[in-house]
C-alpha positions in Angstrom: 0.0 0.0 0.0 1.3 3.6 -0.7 2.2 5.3 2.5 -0.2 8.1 3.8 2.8 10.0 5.0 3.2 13.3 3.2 6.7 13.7 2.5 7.6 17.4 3.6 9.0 19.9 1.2 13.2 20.7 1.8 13.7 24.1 3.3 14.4 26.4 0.4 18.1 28.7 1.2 17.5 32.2 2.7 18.8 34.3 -0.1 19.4 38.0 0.5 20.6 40.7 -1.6 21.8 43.9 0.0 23.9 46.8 -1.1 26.8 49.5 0.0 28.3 52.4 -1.8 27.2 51.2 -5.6 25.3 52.1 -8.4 22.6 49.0 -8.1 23.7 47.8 -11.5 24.7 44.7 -10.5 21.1 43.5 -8.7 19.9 45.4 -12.2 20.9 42.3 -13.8 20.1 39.8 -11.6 16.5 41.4 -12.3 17.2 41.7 -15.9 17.2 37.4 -16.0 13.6 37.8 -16.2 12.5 34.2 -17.5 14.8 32.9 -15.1 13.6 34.6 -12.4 10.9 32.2 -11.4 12.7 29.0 -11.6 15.2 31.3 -9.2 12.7 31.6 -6.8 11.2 28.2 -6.9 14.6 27.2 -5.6 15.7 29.8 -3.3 13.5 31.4 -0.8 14.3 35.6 -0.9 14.2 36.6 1.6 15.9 40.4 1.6 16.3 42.1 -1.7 15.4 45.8 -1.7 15.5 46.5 -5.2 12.8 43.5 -5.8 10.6 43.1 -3.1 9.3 45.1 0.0 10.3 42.0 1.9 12.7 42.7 5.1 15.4 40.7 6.8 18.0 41.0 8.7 19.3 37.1 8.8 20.0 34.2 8.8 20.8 33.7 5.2 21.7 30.7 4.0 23.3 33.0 0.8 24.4 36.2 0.8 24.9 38.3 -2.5 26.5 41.8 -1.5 26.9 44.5 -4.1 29.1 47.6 -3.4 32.0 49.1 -1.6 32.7 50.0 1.6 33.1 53.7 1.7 31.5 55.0 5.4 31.8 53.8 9.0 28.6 52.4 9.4 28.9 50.3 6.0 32.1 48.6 7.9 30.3 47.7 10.8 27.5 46.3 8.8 29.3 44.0 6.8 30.7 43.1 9.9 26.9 42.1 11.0 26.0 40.7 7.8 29.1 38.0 7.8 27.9 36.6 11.0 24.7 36.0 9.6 25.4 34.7 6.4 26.8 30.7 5.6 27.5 31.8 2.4 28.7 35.8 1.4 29.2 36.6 -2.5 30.6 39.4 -3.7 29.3 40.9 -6.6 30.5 43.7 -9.4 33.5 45.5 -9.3 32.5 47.5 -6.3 32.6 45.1 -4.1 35.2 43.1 -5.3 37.7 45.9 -6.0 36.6 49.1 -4.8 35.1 50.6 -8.0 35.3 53.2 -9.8 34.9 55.2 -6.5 38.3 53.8 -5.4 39.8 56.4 -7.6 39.8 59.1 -4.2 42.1 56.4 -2.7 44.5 57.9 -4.7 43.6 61.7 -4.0 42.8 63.8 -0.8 39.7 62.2 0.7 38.6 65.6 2.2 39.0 67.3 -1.3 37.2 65.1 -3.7 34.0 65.4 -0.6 34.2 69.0 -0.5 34.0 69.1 -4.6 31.1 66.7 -4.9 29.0 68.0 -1.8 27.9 71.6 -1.2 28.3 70.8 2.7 30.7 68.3 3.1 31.3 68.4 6.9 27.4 66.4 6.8 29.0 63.3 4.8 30.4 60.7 7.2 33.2 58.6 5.3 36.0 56.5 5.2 39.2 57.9 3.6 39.0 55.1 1.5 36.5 53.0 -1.1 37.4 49.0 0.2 36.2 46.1 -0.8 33.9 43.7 0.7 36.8 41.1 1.6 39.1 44.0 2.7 36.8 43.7 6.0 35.4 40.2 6.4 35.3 36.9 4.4 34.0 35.9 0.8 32.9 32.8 0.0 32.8 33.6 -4.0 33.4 36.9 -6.2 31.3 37.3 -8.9 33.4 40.0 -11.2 32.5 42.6 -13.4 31.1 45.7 -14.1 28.0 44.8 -13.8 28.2 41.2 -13.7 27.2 38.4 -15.9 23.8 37.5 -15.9 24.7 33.9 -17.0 28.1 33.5 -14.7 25.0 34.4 -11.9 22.5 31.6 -12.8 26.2 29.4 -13.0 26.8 30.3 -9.7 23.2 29.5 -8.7 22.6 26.9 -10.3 25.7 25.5 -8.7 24.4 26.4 -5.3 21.3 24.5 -5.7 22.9 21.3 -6.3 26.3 21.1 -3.9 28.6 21.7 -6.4 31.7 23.8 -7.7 30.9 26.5 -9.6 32.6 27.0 -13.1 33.2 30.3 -13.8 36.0 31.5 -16.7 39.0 33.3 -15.8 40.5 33.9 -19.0 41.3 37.2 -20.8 38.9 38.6 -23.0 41.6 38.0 -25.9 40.0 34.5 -25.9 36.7 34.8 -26.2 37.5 37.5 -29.3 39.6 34.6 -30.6 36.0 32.5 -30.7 34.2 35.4 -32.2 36.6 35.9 -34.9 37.3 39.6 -33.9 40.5 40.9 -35.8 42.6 42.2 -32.3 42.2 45.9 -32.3 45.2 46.2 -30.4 48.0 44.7 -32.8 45.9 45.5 -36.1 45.1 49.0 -35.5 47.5 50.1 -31.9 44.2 50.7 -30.5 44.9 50.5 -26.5 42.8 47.8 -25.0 42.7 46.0 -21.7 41.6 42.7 -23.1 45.1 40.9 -22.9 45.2 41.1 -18.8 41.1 41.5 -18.4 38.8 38.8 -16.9 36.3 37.9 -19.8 32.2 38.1 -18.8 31.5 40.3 -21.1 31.2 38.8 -24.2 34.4 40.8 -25.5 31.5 43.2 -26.1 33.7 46.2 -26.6 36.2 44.7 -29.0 32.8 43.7 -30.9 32.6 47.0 -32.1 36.1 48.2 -32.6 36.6 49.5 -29.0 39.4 49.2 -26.6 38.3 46.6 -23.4 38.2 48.7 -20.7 38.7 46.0 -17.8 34.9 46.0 -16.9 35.6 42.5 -15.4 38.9 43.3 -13.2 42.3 41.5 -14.0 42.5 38.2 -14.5 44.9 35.6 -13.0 48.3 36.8 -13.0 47.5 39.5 -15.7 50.9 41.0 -17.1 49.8 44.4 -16.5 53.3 45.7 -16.4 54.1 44.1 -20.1 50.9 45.6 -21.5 51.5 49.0 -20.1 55.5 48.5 -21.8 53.1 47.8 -24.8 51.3 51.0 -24.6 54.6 52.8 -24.5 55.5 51.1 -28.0 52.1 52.4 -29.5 53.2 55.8 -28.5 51.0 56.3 -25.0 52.2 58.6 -22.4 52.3 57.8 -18.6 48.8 59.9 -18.0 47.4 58.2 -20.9 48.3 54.8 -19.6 47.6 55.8 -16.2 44.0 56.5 -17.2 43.5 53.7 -19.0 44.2 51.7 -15.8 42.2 53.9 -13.6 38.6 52.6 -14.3 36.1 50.5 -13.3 38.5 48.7 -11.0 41.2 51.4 -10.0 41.5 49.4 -6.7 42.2 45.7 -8.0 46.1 45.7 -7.4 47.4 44.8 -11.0 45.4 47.6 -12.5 46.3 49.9 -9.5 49.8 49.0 -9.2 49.9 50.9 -12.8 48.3 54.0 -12.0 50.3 54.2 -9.3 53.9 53.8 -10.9 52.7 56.1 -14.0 51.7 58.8 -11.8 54.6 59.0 -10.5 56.6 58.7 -13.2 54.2 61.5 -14.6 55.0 63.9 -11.8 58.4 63.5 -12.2 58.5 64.9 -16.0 
């Protein structure tokens, strides 16, 4: 006879979704999966997501996607918080995972770059520095770019959901324009792109259309940047050029910073 025990649903994983200093472009997407979506939350239970649903939580979550920098007191001792109540914290976008493009008053006077952007800066309470996320506390996984991947999320998911390792590329960009068939902007035409030291997410969508990469998706492993700067120089760059070409979406990932850095001071000393 069939047994007249009903078999009780599994729990569903607390997912939340929160933010710090950040643009919301990264959650953007993760909203942008739309078809997706409801197989998403037929898996996961959401439980905090402000950009989605009026929903409110402050923990336990089973999974914990964070966008966005650090970049005031109170955001550090949040993230703080948030780690304690989290099994599992993702970073996501270049913010958190290097600082973003905000990290660029790391290498200025903090007090000036406030007093230029707010008409009374003595009311902004912040850190001398844009951080990020595992700079305080730490990170299960890093999902890179700016904003992220859409399908390197439901990866990462879908991953979640059934115990296992996530695959996610870390290749340069130069690859997947080898699988497109792009011609490489950079030797054909001295064009200066990032794509030769630049995680690949993207799509190569830049080169695409005859555009320099601009390291949306942060270095990847063991990127060269020193060689690719030298290359720069070849093509006729100066050091402020380079610099700036460095000094983008992820200013604060060390590779790309360790460049701005030496330029500028090569720069200064003309």
């Amino acid at each position: 006879m069939p047994s007249t025990t009903r078999r009780q649903n599994p729990r569903r994983p607390r997912v939340g979704v929160v933010k710090f200093a950040s643009c919301d472009g990264c959650q953007l997407t993760m909203l942008d999966l739309e078809d997706e979506l409801l197989a998403i939350t037929e898996k996961f239970d959401i439980v905090e997501f402000a950009e989605a649903t009026s929903n409110r939580s402050e923990g336990p979550f089973d999974v914990l996607f964070v966008e966005g920098s650090i970049s005031t007191p109170e955001q550090a001792e949040e993230i703080v918080r948030l780690r304690r109540e989290a099994t599992t914290l993702v970073t996501i976008g270049a913010c958190a995972t290097s600082g973003g493009i905000q990290a660029l008053r790391n290498l200025a006077d903090h007090d000036a770059f406030r007093a230029a952007v707010y008409p009374s800066p003595e009311l902004i309470e912040s850190l001398p520095t844009s951080t990020p996320v595992a700079a305080h506390v730490a990170v299960d996984a890093e999902l890179y770019g700016c904003p992220i991947s859409g399908h390197q999320l439901l990866e990462l998911l879908t991953a979640l959901s059934v115990g296992r390792r996530p695959q996610l590329p870390d290749e340069a960009v130069c690859a997947e324009c080898k699988r497109l068939g792009n011609p490489c902007i950079l030797v054909a035409e001295g064009v200066a792109c990032l794509g030769p030291v630049t995680r690949t997410g993207c799509g190569a969508l830049c080169p695409s259309f005859d555009r320099g990469c601009y390291g949306c998706f942060g270095p990847k492993e063991a990127a060269n940047t020193p060689a690719l700067a030298a290359w720069f120089d070849s093509l006729g760059y100066d050091d402020e050029q380079i610099g700036r070409l460095f000094a983008q979406f992820n200013v604060g990932a060390p590779a790309f910073n360790q460049i701005v850095v030496e330029r500028r001071s090569l720069e200064a000393k003309r």
